[in-house]
N, C-alpha and C positions, 0 to 999 in steps of 0.2 A: 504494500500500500504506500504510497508516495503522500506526499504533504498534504495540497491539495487535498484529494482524496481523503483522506484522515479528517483532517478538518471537516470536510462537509459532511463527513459520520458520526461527528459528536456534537449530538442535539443540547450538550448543555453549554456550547460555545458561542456565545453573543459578538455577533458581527460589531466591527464600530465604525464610522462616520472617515470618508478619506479627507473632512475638515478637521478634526483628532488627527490625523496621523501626518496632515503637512504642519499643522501648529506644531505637533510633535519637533519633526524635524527643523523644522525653521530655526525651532527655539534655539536646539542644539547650534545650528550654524551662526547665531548674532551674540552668543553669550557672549565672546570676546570683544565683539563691537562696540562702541561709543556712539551714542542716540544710534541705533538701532532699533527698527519699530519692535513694538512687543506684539509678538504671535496671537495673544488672547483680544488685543483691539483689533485685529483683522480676521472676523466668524468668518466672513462666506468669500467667496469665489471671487471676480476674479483678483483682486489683491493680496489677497494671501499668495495663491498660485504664482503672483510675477513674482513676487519680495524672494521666493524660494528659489523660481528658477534661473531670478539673475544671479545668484549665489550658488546655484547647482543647477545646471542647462538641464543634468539628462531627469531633474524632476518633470522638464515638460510631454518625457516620452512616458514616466512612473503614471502623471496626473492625465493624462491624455483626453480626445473626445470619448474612448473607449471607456466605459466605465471598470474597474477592479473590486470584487467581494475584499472589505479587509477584514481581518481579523488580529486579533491580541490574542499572541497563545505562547507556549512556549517549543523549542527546539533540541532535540538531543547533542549531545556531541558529533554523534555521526551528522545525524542532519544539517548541523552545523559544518562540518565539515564539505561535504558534498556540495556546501552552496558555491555560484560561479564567483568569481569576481566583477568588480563593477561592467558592467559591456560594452566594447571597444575592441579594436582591431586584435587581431588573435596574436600575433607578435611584435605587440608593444605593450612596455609598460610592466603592468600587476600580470598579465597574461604570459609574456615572455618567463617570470620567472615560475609559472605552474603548466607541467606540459599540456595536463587535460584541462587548465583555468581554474581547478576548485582553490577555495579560501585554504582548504585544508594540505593542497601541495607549497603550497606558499608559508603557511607556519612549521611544516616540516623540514624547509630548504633551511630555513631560520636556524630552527634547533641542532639539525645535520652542524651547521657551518659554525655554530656555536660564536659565533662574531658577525652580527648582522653589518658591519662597517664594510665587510668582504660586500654587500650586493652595494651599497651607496655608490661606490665610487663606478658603477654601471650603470647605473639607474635614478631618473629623477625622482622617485617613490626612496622615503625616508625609512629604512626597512628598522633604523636604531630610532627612530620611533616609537615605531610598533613593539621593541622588544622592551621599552621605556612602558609604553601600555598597557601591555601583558603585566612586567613589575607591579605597574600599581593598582592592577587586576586583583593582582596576588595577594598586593597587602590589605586592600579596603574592599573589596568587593568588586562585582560589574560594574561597568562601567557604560551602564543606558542600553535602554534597545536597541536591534536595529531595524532597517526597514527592509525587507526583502520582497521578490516578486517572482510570480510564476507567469509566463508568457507563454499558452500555448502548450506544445509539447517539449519548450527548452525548457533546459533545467532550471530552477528558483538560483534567479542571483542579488546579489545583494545592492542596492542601490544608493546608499546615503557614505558609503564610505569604505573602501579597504582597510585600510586603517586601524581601526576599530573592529571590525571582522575579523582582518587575521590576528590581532592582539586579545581578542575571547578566545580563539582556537586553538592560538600561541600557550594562554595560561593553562588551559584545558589539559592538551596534550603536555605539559610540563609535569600539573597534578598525576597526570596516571602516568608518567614516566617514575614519578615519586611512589605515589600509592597504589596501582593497578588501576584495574578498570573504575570508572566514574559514573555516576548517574544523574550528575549533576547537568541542570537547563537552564536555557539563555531564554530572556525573553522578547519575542520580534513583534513586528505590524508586519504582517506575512497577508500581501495583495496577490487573489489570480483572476485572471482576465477570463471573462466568460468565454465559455470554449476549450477550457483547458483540461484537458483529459489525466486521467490516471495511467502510469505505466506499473508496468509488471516488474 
């Protein structure tokens, strides 16, 4: 059973509002800003919608004409792992450094190299970030939801940030290198676009 899927089998899972889930992320993105509007005086459309996607374009492909079911649920480790990187040309970027794209090849190259400073100096994606991320995953908790999306019959990718993706995945896969396996979840606004089918 795929995500998707899942979700739309458990009747006790209350959809929410994709005006919750840009306030959401908006918020996220203007914390650092100075006069930066607040997410909560922008309820409806389309202002909320620009203020997001001049600060993140590919929110206008997330928000689209096409409507998306969202939901608030949570994600396994694996699930977590298998999701894509943000989406963009297949060898550049977060994509170059995961050969099949998931978040989850990307926090293993990390730990593999044990020196995220080794991908910096190839790549404009800040990988001693993420591993700074992960740290302070480790010491105070999650670090927010994320937004992800299922299109269709492509895999759910993650859309508000790398970043932050592989730096949950990163801490994840640290714990069960520490303590074995984990059953510990992340929590997302996981949108799929009607039409989006279940794989086997």
């Amino acid at each position: 059973m795929d995500i998707a899927e899942r979700l739309r089998a458990d009747d006790r899972l209350e959809p929410v509002s994709r005006t919750e889930v840009m306030q959401y992320w908006l918020a996220n993105e203007v914390e650092v800003e100075s006069d930066a509007p607040d997410p909560d005086d922008l309820p409806t459309e389309p202002g909320l919608r620009e203020e997001l996607v001049d600060r993140k374009p590919i929110a206008a492909r997330v928000f689209g004409a096409e409507e998306a079911e969202w939901y608030l649920t949570e994600l396994s480790v694996d699930e977590l792992r298998d999701l894509q990187v943000v989406v963009g040309p297949e060898s550049e970027g977060w994509r170059a450094f995961a050969d099949d794209g998931r978040i989850g090849a990307v926090a293993k190259r990390i730990i593999e190299a044990d020196d995220a400073t080794e991908f910096d100096a190839k790549a404009e994606e800040d990988f001693e970030e993420v591993a700074s991320l992960a740290d302070d995953i480790e010491a105070s908790g999650t670090n927010g939801r994320l937004v992800v999306v299922e299109e269709g019959d492509d895999p759910a990718y993650v859309a508000d940030g790398n970043h932050r993706a592989v730096a949950q995945v990163l801490s994840l896969l640290r714990d069960e290198a520490k303590n074995g396996e984990t059953d510990e979840k992340r929590e997302v606004y996981f949108g799929v676009r009607p039409g989006a089918t279940a794989r086997s």
